[in-house]
C-alpha positions as CSV (number, residue, x, y, z in Angstrom):
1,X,13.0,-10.6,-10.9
2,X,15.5,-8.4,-12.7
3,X,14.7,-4.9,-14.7
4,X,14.3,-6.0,-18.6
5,X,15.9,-3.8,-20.7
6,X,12.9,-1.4,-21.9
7,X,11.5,-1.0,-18.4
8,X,15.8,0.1,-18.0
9,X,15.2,2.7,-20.5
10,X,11.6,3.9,-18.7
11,X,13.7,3.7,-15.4
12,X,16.1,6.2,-17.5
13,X,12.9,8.0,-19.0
14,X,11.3,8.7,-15.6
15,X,14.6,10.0,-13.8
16,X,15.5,12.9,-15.0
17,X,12.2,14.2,-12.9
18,X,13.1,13.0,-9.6
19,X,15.4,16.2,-9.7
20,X,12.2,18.2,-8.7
21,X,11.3,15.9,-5.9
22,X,8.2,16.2,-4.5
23,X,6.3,19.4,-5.1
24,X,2.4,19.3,-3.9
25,X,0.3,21.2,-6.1
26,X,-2.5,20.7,-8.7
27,X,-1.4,23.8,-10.8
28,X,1.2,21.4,-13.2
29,X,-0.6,18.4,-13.3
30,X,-3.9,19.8,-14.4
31,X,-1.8,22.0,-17.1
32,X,-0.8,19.0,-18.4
33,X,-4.1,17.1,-18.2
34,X,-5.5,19.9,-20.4
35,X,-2.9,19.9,-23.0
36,X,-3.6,15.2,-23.4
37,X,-7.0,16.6,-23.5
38,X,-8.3,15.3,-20.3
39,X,-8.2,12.0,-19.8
40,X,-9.2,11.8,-16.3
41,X,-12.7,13.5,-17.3
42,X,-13.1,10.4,-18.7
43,X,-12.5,7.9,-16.2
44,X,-15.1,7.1,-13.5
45,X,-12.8,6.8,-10.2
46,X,-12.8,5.4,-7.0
47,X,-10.1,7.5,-5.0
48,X,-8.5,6.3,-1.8
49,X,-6.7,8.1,0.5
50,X,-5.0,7.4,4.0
51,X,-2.1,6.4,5.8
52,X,-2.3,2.2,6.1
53,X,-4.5,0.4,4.1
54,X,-4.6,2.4,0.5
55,X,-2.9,-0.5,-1.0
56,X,-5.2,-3.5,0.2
57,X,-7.9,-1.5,-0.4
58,X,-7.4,-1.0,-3.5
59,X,-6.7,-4.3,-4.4
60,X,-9.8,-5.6,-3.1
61,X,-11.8,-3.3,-5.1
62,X,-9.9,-3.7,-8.3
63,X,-10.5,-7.6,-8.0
64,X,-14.1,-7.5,-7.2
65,X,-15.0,-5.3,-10.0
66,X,-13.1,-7.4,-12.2
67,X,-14.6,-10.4,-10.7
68,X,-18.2,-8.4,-11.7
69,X,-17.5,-8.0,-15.1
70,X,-15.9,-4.4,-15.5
71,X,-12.7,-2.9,-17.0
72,X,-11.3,-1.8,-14.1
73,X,-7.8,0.5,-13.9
74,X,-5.9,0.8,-10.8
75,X,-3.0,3.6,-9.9
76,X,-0.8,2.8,-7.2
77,X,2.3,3.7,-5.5
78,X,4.8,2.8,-4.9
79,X,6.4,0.3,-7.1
80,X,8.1,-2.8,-6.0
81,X,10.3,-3.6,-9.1
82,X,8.8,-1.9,-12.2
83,X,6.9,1.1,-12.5
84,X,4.5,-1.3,-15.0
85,X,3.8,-2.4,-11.7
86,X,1.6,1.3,-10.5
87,X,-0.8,1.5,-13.4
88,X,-2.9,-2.2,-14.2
89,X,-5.6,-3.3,-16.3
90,X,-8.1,-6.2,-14.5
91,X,-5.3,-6.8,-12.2
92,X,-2.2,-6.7,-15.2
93,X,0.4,-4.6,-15.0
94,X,0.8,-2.2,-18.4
95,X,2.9,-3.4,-20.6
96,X,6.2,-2.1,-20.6
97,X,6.4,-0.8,-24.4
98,X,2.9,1.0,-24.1
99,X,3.9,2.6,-20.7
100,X,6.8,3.9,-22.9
101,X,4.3,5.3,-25.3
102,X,2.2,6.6,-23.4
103,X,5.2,8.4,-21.1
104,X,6.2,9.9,-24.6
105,X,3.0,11.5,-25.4
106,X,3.1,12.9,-21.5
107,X,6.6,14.5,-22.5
108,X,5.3,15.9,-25.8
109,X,2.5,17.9,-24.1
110,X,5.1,19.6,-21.5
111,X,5.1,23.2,-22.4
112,X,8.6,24.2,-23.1
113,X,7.8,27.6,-21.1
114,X,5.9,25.9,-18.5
115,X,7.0,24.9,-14.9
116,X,8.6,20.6,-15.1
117,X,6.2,18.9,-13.7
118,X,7.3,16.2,-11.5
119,X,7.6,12.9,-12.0
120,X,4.9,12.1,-9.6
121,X,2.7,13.9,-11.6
122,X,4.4,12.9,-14.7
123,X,3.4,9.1,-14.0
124,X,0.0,9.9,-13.4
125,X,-0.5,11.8,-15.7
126,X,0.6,8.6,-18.2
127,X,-2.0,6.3,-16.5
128,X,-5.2,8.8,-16.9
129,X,-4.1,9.0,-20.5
130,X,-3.8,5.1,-20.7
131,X,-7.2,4.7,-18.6
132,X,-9.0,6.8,-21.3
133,X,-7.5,5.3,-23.9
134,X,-8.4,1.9,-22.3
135,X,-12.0,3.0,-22.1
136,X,-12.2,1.4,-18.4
137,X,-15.3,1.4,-16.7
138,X,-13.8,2.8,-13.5
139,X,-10.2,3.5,-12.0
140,X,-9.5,3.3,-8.5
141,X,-6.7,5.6,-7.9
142,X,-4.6,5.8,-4.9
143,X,-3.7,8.9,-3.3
144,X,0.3,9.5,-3.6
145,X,1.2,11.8,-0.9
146,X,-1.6,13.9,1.7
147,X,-4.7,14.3,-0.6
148,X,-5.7,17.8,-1.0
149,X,-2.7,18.9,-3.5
150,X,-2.0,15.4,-4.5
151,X,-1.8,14.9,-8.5
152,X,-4.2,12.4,-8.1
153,X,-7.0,14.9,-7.0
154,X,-8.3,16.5,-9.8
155,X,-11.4,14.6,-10.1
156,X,-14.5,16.5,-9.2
157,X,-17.1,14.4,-9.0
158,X,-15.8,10.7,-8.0
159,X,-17.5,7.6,-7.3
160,X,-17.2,7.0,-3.9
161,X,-13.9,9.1,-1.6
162,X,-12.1,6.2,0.5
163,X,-10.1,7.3,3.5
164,X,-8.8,4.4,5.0
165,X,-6.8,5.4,8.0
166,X,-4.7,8.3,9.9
167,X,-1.5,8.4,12.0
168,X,1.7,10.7,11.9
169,X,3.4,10.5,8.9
170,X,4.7,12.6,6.2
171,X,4.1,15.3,8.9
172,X,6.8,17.2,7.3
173,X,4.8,18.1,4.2
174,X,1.4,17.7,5.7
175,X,1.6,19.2,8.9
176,X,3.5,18.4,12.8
177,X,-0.1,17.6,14.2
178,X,-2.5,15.0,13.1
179,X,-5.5,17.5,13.0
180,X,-3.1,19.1,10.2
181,X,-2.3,15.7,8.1
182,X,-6.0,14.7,8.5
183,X,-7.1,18.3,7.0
184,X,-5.1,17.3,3.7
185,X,-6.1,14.0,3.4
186,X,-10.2,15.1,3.8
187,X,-9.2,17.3,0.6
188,X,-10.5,14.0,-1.1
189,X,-13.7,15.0,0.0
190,X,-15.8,16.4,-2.6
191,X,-19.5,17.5,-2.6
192,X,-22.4,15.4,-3.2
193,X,-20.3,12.2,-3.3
194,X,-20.2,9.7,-0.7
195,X,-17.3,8.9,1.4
196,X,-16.2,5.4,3.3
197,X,-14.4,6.7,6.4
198,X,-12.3,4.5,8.7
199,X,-11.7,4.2,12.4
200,X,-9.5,7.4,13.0
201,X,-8.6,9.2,16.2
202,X,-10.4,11.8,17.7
203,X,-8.8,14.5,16.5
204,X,-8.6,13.6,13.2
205,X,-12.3,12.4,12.8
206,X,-13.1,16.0,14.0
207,X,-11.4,17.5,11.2
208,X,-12.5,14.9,8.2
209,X,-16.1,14.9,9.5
210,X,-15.9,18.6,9.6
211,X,-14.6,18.6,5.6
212,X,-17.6,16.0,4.7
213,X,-20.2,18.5,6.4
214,X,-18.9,21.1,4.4
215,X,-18.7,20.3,1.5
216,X,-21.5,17.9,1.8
217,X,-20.5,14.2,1.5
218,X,-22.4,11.4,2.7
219,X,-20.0,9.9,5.0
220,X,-20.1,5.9,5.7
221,X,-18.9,4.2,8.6
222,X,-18.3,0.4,7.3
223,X,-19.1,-2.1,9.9
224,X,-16.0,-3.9,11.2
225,X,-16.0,-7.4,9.7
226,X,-15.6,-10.4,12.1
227,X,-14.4,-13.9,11.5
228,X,-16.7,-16.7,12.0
229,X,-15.7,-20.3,12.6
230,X,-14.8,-21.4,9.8
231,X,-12.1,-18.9,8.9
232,X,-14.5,-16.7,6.6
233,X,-15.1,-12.9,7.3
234,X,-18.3,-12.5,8.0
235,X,-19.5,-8.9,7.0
236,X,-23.4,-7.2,7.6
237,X,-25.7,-7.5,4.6
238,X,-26.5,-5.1,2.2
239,X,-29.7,-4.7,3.3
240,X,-31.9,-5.7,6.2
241,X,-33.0,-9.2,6.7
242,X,-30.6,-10.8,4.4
243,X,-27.8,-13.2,5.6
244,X,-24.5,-12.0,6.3
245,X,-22.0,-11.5,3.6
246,X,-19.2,-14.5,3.7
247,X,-16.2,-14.0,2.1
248,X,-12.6,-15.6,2.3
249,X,-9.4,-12.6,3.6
250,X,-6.9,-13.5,1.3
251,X,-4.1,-10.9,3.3
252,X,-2.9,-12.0,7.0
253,X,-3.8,-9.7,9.7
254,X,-6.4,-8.0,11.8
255,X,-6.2,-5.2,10.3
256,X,-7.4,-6.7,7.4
257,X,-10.7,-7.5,8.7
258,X,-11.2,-3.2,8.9
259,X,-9.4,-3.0,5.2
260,X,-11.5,-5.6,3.6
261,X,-14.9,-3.8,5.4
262,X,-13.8,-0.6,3.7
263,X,-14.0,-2.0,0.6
264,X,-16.6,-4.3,1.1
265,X,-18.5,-0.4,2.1
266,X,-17.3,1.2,-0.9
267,X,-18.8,-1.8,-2.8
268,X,-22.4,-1.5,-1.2
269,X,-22.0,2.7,-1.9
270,X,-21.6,1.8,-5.8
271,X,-24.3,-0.5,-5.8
272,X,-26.7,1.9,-4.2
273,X,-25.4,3.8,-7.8
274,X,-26.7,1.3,-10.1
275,X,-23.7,-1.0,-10.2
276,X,-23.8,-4.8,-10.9
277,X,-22.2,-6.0,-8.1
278,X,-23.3,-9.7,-7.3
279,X,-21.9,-11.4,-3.8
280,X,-21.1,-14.4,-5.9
281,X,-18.4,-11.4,-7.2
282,X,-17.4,-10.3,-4.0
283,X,-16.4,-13.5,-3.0
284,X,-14.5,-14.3,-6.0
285,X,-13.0,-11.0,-6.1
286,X,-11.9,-11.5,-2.7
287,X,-10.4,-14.7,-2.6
288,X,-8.2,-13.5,-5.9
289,X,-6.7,-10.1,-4.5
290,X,-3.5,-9.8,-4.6
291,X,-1.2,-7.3,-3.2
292,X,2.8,-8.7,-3.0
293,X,5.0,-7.2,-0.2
294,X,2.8,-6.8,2.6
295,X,2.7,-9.4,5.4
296,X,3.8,-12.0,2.6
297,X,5.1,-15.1,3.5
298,X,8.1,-16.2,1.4
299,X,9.9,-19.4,1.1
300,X,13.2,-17.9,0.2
301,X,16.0,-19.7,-1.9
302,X,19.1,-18.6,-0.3
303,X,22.5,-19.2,-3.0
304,X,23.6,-22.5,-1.1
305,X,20.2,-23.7,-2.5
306,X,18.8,-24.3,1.2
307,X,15.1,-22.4,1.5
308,X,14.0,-20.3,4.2
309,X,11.2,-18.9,5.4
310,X,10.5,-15.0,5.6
311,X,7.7,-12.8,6.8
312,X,8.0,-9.5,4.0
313,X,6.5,-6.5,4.9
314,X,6.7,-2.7,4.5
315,X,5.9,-1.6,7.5
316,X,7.8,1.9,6.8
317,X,5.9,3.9,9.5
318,X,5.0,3.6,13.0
319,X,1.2,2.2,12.7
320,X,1.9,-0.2,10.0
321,X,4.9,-1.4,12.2
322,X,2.1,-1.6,15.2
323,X,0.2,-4.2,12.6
324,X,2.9,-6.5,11.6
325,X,4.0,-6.8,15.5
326,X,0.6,-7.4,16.4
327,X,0.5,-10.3,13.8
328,X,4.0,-11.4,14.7
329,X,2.7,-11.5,18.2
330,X,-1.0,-13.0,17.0
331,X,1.1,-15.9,15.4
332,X,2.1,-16.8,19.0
333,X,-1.5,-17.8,20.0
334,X,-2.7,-21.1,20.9
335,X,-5.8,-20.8,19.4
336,X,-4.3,-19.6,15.7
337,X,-6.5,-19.8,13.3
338,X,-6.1,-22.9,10.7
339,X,-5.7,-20.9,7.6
340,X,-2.7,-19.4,9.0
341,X,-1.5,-22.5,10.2
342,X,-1.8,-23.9,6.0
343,X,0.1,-20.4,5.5
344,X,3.0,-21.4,7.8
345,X,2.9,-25.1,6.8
346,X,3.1,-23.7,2.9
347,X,6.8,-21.8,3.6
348,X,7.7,-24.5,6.0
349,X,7.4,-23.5,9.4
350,X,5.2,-25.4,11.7
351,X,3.2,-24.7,14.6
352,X,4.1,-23.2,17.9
353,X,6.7,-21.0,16.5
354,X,10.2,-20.1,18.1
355,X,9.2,-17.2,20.9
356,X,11.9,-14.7,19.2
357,X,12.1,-12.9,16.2
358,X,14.9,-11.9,13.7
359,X,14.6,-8.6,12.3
360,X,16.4,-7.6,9.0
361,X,15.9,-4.1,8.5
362,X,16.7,-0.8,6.1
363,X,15.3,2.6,6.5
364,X,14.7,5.7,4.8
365,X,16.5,8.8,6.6
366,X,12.7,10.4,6.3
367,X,10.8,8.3,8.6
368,X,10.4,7.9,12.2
369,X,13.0,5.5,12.9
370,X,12.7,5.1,16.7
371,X,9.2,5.1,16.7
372,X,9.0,2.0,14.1
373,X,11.7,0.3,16.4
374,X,9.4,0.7,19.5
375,X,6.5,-1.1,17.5
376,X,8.7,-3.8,16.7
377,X,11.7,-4.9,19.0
378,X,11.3,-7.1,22.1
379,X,14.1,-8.1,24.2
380,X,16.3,-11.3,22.9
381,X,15.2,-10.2,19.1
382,X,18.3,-10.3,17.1
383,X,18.2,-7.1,14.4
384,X,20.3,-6.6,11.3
385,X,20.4,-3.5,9.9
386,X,21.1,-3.1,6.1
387,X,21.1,-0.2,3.5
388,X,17.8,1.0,1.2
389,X,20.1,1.1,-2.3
390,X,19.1,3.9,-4.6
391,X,17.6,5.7,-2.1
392,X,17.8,8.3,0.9
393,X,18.5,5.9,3.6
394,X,19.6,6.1,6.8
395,X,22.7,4.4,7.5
396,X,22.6,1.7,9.2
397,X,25.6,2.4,12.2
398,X,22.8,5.3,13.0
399,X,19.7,3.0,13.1
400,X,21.8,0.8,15.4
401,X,22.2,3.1,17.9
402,X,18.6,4.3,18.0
403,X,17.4,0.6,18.0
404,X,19.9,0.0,21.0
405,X,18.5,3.1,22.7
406,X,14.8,1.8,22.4
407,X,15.6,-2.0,23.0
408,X,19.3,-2.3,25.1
409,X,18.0,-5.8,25.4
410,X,18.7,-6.8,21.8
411,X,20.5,-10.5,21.4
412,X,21.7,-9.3,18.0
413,X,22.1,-5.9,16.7
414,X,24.3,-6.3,13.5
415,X,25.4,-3.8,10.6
416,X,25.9,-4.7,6.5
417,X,26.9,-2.8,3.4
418,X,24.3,-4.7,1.5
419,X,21.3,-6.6,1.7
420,X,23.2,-9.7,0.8
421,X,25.1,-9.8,3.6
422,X,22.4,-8.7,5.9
423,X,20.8,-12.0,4.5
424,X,23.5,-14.3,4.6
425,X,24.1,-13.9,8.8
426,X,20.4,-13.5,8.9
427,X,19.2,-17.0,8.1
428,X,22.3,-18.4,10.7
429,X,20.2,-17.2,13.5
430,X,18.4,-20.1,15.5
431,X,15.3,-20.6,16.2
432,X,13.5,-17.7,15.1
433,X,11.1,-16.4,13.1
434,X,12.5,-13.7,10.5
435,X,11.0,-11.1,9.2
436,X,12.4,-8.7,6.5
437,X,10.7,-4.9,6.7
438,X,11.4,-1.6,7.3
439,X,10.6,-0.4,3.7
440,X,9.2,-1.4,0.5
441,X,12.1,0.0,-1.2
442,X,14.0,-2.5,0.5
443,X,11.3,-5.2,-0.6
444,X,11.5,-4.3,-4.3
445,X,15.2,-4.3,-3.8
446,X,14.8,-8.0,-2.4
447,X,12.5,-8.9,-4.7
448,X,14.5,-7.8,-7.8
449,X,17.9,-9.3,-6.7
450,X,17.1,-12.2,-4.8
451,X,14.1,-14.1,-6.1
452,X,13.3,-15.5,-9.5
């Protein structure tokens, strides 16, 4: 999927922020709000914040309001392959030559004597302006970074406040402890409106229930959804004495069973608001999420023209690399479920898989490296290591020592200059099952150089 040339020149357009990195703060981004003449008063949100699970969350939302009817925005980060990608319309990406337009008219209302804002807050700023101008019903708008000072949170009075999960990460902005990093993502919070809260740890809970009390948000605990026999989700009713909601998990993994309960929560919250949301809708909604990049299974067309398979996922911190594992491992089971069997059967692979796993890996030099290795390696894995291009990445000679340190019992533990290579030796292993991760830079990257 290569960059077409006007999405080159918003690439181009977008850069010459990066320079300010990342600056957390609400003082820029609501200057500039004022001078487009707030947008994001009017835009109805849904605002999600968290460690794991933003993404899907939002995904499942976006498609189940859509499914019901409404004009639904969604704001997302990162990108895989096009910024167009972060700001969508019932599920569509924005055009590239209006995201152009609407990045000009964000430029024109810097003040010359003003602080730059970021391009963080630069982006988001273009999709509340291209929300408004849409007229959506309601946006739901992923959190960037923490929560409290995030661009995103400048929204008073929101429909429902999502936070989806917590673990360690990012603890260099937010905070060395997870009581810290929790206490900026509850700055979603806000009072009178209700809050969807996922399974967190203790310490953490403390602090977000603390901030709901406060400020004085109903908080809601979603039920954890379980899968009945037939491969559905079954999820508690809306209301006593009706049958359980059934509804088809179109993302692989447990996990998913909490994600999609979130949402299915934050669904129930906005109905108890009036909305017009039938189950008929959820269940559509459901079945047509879509969220590339995330335990995705690929068939790959390598350049002799043979296909692989390939496991894609993120998993660029240490709980989302806890998830894929336990799926890698859950794919192991004799009693998998049938769906994923179709799944495997769809990229190739047939049922029991090989025991072992090849891993082909890049990292950013930000993240916990040997913590994300500890999630992931088992002895006789082979691991290739390969660079994150265009970003701060950690070479890869110093990821193969850590991954030797954590797992001496590696079959494989191979360096490459490029992805390419990393590829090409990859798909010569035997008998396993390969997975590429480590971070969705590195899946854009693969996505935009190696697929069609």
């Amino acid at each position: 999927m290569p960059v077409e040339p006007l999405e080159q020149g918003i690439n181009q357009q977008l850069k010459q922020y990066s320079r300010f990195g990342v600056h957390l703060g609400l003082e820029r981004i609501e200057r500039l709000l004022t001078a487009l003449g707030n947008p994001h008063h009017q835009v109805p949100i849904i605002h999600v914040a968290g460690t794991n699970g933003k993404g899907s969350v939002c995904a499942y939302l976006s498609s189940v309001l859509a499914a019901a009817g409404y004009r639904v925005g969604r704001y997302t980060s990162p990108h895989l392959v096009s910024w167009c990608e972060r700001i969508c319309l019932n599920g569509q990406p924005i055009a590239p030559e209006t995201l152009a337009k609407m990045l000009t008219a964000v430029e024109a209302a810097i003040a010359p004597d003003a602080e730059t804002p970021t391009q963080f807050e630069v982006i988001t700023a273009a999709a509340w302006l291209f929300f408004a101008q849409q007229k959506v019903d309601v946006a739901v708008i992923e959190v960037g970074l923490g929560g409290r000072l995030d661009a995103t949170n400048v929204v008073d009075t929101p429909l429902v406040s999502v936070i989806t999960s917590l673990s360690r990460e990012h603890w260099q902005r937010l905070g060395p402890t997870l009581a810290d990093i929790a206490g900026e993502k509850a700055g979603v919070l806000k009072t009178g409106c209700p809050a969807v809260v996922g399974p967190l740890p203790d310490d953490a809970e403390a602090v977000v229930l603390a901030r709901a009390q406060a400020v004085g948000a109903t908080v809601i605990r979603p039920a954890i959804a379980e899968l009945d026999a037939t491969g559905l989700v079954s999820h508690p009713p809306y209301q006593t004495g009706q049958a359980p909601l059934l509804y088809p998990l179109p993302f692989v993994g447990a996990h998913q069973q909490i994600n999609s309960a979130m949402a299915i929560a934050t669904l129930y919250a906005l109905r108890d608001q009036g909305w017009h949301i039938t189950d008929a809708a959820i269940q559509t909604g459901m079945a047509q999420a879509q969220w590339p990049g995330r335990l995705q299974w690929l068939n790959w067309q390598a350049p002799n023209g043979q296909h692989y398979p390939w496991l894609i996922d993120g998993a660029h911190n240490p709980a989302a690399a806890t998830a894929l594992r336990q799926y890698r491992d859950d794919l192991q089971h004799p009693n998998l479920a049938a769906r994923e069997i179709v799944r495997l059967q769809q990229v190739g692979l047939s049922f029991p898989l090989p025991a072992k796993t090849t891993w082909l890996m890049g990292m950013l030099s930000t993240k916990d490296h040997a913590d994300v290795f500890a999630a992931l390696l088992r002895p006789g894995d082979r691991l290739h290591l390969v660079p994150v291009p265009g970003h701060t990445t950690m070479p890869p000679a110093d990821l193969k020592a850590i991954a030797l340190q954590v797992c001496p019992e590696l079959a494989v533990c191979k360096t490459y200059e490029t992805l390419a290579a990393g590829l090409s030796e990859a798909i010569a292993d035997p008998d396993t099952v390969k997975v590429l991760c480590g971070s969705l830079y590195l899946i854009g990257h693969f996505f935009q150089t190696q697929t069609q």
